[in-house]
N, C-alpha and C positions, 0 to 999 in steps of 0.2 A: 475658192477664189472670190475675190472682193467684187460688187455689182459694178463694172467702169461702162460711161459712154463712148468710149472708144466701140465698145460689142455694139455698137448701135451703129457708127457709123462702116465697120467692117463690112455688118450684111447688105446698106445701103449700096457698100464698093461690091459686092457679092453680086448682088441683081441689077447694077445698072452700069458697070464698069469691067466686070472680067466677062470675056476670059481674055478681052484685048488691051486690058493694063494687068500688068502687076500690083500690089498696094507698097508703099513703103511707112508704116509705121517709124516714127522719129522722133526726138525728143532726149532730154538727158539722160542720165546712167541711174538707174533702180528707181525709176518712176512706173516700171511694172509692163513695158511693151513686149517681153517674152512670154509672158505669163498669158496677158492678154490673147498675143497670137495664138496660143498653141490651145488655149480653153475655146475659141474659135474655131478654129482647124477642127477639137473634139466633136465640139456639136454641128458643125453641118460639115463634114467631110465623111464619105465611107473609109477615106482611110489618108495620113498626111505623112510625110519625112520633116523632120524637125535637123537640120545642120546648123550648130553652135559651130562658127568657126574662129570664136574664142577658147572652144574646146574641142580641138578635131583629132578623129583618132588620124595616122599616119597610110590608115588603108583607105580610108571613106575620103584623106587627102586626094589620093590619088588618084579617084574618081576625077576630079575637077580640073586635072591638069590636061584633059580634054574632052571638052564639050563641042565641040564641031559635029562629030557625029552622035545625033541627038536620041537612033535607034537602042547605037549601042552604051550611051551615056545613062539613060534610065535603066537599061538591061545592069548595068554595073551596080547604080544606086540600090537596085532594088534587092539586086545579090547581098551586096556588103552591109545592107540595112537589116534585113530580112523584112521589109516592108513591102506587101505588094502594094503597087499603084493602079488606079481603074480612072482610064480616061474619062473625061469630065465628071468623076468623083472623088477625086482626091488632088492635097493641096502639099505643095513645100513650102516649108518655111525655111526661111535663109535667115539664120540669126547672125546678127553685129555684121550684116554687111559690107560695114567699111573696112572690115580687115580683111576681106578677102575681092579687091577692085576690079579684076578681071570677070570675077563671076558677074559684077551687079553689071557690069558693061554688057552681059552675053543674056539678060534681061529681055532685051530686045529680040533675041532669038529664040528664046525660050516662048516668051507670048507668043511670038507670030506663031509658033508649032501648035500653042492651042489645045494640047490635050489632059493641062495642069492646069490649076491657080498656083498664081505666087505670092508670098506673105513675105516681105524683108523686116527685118528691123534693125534699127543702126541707132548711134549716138554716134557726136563728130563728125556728122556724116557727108558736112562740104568744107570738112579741112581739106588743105590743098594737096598734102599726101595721099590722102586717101579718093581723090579724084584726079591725079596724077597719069597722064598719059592714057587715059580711057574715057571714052565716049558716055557722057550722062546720057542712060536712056530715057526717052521720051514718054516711054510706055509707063510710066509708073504714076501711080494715083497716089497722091502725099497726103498720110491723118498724123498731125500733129498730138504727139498724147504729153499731157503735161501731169504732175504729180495731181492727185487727187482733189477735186474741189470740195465745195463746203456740204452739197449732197450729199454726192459720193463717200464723205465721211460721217457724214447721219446715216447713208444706209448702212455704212460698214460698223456699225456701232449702234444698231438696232434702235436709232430713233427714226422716229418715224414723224414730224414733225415739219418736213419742208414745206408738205402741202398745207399745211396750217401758216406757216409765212409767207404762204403765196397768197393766200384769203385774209389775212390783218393785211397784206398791204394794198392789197383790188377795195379795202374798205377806205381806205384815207383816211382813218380816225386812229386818235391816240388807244396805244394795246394796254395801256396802264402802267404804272411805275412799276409796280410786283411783276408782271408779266414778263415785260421788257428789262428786266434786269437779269431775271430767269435765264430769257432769250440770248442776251448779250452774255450771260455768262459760260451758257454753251458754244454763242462763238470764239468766246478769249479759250475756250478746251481746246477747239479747231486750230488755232493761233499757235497756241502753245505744242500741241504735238504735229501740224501739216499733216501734208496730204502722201509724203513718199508711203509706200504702203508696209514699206516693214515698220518705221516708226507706230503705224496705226494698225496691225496685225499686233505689235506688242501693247500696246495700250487696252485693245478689245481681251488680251489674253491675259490682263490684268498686272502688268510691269508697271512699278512707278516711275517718277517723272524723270530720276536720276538715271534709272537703265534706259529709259527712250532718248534720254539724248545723250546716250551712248553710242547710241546707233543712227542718231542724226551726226554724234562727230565722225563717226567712219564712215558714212555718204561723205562727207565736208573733205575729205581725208583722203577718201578716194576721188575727189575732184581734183584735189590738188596733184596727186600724183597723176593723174592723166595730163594735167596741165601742163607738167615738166617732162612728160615725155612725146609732147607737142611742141615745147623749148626748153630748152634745158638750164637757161637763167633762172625759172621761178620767178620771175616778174606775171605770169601771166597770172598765178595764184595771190598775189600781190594784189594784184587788183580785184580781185576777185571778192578775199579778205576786207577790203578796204571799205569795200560797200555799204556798212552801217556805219563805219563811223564820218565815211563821207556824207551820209543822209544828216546825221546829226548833226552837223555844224552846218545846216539851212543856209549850205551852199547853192547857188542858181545852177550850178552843172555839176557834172563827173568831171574830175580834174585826175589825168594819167599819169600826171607828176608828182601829184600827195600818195598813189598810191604805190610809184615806184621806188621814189624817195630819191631819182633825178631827175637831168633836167629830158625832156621827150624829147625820144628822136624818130627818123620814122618807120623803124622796127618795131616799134611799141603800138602804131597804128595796127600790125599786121597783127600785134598778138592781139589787141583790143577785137579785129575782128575774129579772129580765133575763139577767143571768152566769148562776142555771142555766137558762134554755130555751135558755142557746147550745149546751145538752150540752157545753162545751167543761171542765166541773167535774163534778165525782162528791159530793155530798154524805154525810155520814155523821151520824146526829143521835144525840144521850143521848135514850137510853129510860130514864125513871125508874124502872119498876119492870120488868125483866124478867122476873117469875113470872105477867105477864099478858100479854096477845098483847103485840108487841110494837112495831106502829103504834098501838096505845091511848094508850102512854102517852109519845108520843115526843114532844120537849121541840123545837118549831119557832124557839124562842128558843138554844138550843145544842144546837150542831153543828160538824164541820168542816169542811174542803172538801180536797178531792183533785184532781189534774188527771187526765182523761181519758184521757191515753195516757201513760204512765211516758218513753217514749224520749223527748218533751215535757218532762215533770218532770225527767229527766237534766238537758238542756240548760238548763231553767230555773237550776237548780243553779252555773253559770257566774257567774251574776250574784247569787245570793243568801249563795251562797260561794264570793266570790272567793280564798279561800286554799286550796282546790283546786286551782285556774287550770286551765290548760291539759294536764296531768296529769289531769283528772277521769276518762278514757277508759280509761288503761293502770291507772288504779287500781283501778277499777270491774271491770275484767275479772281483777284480778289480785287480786281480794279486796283490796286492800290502802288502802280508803275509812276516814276515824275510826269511831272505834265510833258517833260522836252524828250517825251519818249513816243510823240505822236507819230512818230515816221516810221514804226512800228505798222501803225492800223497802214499809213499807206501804202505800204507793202503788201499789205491783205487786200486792197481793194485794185492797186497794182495786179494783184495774181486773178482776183475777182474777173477783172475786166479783159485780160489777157486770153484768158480761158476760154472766150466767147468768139476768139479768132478774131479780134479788133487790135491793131496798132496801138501804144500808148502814145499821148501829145501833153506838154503842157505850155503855160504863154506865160512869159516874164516880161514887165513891161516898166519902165522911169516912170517915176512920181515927178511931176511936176513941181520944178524949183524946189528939190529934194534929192539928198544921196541917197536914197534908199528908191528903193523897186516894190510893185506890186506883183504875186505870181498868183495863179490859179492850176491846183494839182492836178486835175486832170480835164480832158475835153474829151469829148466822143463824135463823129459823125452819126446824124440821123437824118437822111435824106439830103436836102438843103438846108438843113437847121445844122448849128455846133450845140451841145449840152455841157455845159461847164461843171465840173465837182470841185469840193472843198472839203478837205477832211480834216475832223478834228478827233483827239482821244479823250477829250471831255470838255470842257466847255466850249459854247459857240457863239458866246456874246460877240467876239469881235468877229467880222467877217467881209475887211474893209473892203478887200481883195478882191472877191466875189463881185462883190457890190460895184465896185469900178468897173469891172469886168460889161457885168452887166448892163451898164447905162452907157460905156463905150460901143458895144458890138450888140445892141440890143435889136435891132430889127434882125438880126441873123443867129439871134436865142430863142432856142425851143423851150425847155425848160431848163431850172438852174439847179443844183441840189449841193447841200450843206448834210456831209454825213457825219456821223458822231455815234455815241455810246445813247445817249438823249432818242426820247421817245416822238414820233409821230407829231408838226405842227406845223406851220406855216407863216411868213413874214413878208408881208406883199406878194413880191412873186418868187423869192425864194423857198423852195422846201427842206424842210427837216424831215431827215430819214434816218435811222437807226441802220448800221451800216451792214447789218445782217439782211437788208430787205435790196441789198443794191442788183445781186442777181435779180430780181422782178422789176428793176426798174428797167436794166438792159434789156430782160424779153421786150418791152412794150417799148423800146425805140427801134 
């Protein structure tokens, strides 16, 4: 199994939260939360039950069809399992949750009894079927696990290198043209095949770029079928679809109607919120006013959407531009994508910045006696400060945006940053940061 920080924050749930929550691991579909759980369970449980109720046999069903009586409900499991259990040393894990609603309800009873840990995991897990006439229990400690960051794919591919980008950037000083192109090009690898971990299980076991996104179109594939059996239009996969090529026409919002292809009604709200509890989208909303917190003033009406894992959004790329084609892969690694393929990188720093449990924001604002608008891609909270980002896929002479930004909302800027392909430098009080160093800049707000 691949090194994830999920095992980090389990054992955290482990010693300061069970035996009186449950955890529920959550997050999209083959971002690896079974895997996790159950490699958890191995190493610190004397002994666990693992229930797939995506794959249940028809005897261990009936197990569950009552748990009221909690003596004889474990005496059962443990029959039809052959698993024994030893009170406070061993864990169940409830796989995919959300298929089976009455059990995650009986969550609450199970804790309070106290003589198990409980490990759920689920995707779709506040569609409204699937929390349909039963009680969300209270007792559950929620770890978001998302497809694999840019680490977690250096360790899973035997570089070892992070801590060396952690130290060029605590120096503030340019890493050199050679270095840093080095550096950038082992992120456009990241880029190009994401974080799901089967895509990067095959890449580590030497599969070229054609079979790996093979297997990024059957994650893409199996989204969509979950989506139409959430509603049966296919409008929700619609939208879904629609996501790069909405980025690409440097539209100020997500528009539901380019991606339906009528006019919105308000079913279409309910699937848009559907699309995000698949976690399969990263949202990013305009905050009207950034000199106030900046969930106050966020505009639930615009916003855009991102996809979850970039090596995803690579692939999606295939179809949204086709005059890429089949080249997407050797270009991508070789710097050599159009320049109006920048919405590419912000998708990576989208997924970047997500990762770290922080909301996405960005500000769009009129140009003064001008039909055109300025916008700034992302903002962060740090403290009382806002941190504005600007991202570029290669050049960053222009940076009007930033710039107005700046000298508007400036007593309530911490600092500013301009990320790009471009090495390590400085411009008043803007920073140039090579966008492979943006995790070290989040540690340190």
């Amino acid at each position: 199994m691949f090194r994830r920080k999920a095992i980090d924050k389990l054992k955290d749930w482990k010693d300061n939260f069970a035996p009186q929550y449950a955890v529920l691991l959550e997050g999209a579909r083959r971002v690896g939360k079974s895997t996790i759980a159950e490699e958890f369970a191995k190493e610190n449980y004397r002994s666990y039950i693992k229930i797939d109720f995506a794959n249940i046999t028809n005897e261990l069903s009936e197990v569950f069809k009552d748990i009221a009586n909690l003596e004889r409900f474990f005496l059962r499991l443990q029959t039809v399992t052959g698993i024994t259990l030893y009170k406070r040393e061993s864990a169940i894990i409830f796989d995919e949750i959300q298929l089976n609603p009455p059990v995650r309800q009986a969550i609450k009873y199970l804790v309070h009894d106290g003589r198990y840990d409980y490990i759920e995991t689920g995707s779709l897990i506040s569609i409204k079927k699937n929390v349909k006439n039963i009680v969300i229990p209270s007792e559950e400690h929620k770890i978001q696990v998302h497809s694999m960051d840019y680490e977690e794919f250096l360790w899973a591919t035997g570089n070892d290198t992070f801590g060396v980008l952690r130290d060029l950037y605590k120096l503030n000083e340019e890493v050199g043209n050679g270095t840093n192109r080095k550096l950038m090009k082992d992120f456009r690898t990241y880029m190009a095949i994401g974080g799901m971990p089967q895509a990067v299980q095959a890449y580590v076991d030497g599969k070229n770029f054609s079979q790996i996104d093979a297997i990024k179109r059957e994650i893409i594939n199996l989204y969509i079928d979950d989506f139409k059996k959430i509603d049966d239009s296919g409008l929700i996969g619609r939208m879904y679809k629609s996501i790069p090529s909405q980025l690409a026409t440097n539209k100020k919002r997500y528009i539901i109607s380019n991606a339906t292809q009528k006019r919105k009604i308000d079913k279409d709200e309910e699937r848009l919120a559907d699309l995000l509890d698949s976690k399969t989208v990263i949202p990013c909303y305009n905050t009207m006013n950034p000199s106030i917190t900046l969930s106050q003033t966020r505009d639930d009406e615009t916003f855009k959407l991102y996809l979850s894992d970039i090596g995803l959004f690579t692939t999606m790329l295939f179809d949204s531009t086709p005059e890429t084609g089949e080249n997407i892969y050797s270009k991508l690694l070789s710097d050599k994508l159009p320049a109006d393929l920048g919405y590419l990188y912000e998708n990576a720093v989208a997924q970047i910045i997500i990762s770290t449990g922080r909301e996405l924001y960005y500000h769009t604002w009129n140009k003064e006696n001008s039909t055109h608008s300025y916008e700034v891609d992302f903002i962060v909270q740090s403290g009382k400060k806002i941190i504005p980002f600007e991202v570029k896929s290669s050049a960053r002479k222009n940076h009007e945006s930033i710039d107005a930004f700046c000298a508007k909302y400036k007593r309530y800027i911490g600092n500013s940053y301009l990320l790009s392909q471009k090495d390590v430098s400085e411009e008043e009080n803007l920073k140039f940061k090579p966008i492979y160093m943006l995790p070290f800049i989040l540690e340190d707000l």
